[in-house]
N, C-alpha and C positions, 0 to 999 in steps of 0.2 A: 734273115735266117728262118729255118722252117722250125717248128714248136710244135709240140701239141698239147690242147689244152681240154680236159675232158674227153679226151681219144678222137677231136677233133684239128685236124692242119690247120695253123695257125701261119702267119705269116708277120716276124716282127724285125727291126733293123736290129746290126749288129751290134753289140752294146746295152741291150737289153734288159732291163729286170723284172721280176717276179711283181713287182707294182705296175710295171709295164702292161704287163699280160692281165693284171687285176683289172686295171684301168679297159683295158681292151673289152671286156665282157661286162665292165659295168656295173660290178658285182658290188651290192650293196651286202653289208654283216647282218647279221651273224656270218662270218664263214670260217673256214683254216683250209687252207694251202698246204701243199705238200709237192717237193720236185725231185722226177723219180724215186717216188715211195718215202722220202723224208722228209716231215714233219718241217716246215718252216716257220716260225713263231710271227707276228703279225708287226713286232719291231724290226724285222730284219727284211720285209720285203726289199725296199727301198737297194739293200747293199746285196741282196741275193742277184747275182749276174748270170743269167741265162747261157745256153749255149746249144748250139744247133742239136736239133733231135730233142731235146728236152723234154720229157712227160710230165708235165702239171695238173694236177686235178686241184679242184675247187671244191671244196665239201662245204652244204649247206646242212644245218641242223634240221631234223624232221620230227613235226610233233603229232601228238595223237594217244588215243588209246587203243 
């Protein structure tokens, strides 16, 4: 199924989760996840189930002064 993930096409089989997609980009934490615009908590990737079209963003923390 098609996904996108940071406003990037993604390509993942049907069945899918939101760890799925973590996994796919490699993405080391700090981060929070959000699918189509809502907040998913980092206990719940695992049982969050994707579905064609999906928007996932990936949000890393940014520091600085």
């Amino acid at each position: 199924m098609n996904i996108f993930i940071n406003q990037m096409a993604r390509e993942l089989p049907a069945g899918a989760t939101l760890a799925d997609a973590i996994a796919l980009l490699q993405a080391r934490p700090p981060f929070a996840a959000a699918v189509n615009l809502q907040f998913v908590p980092n206990t719940r990737y695992a049982q969050q189930l994707l579905q064609p079209d999906d928007r996932i963003d990936i949000i890393f923390p940014v520091t600085g002064g």
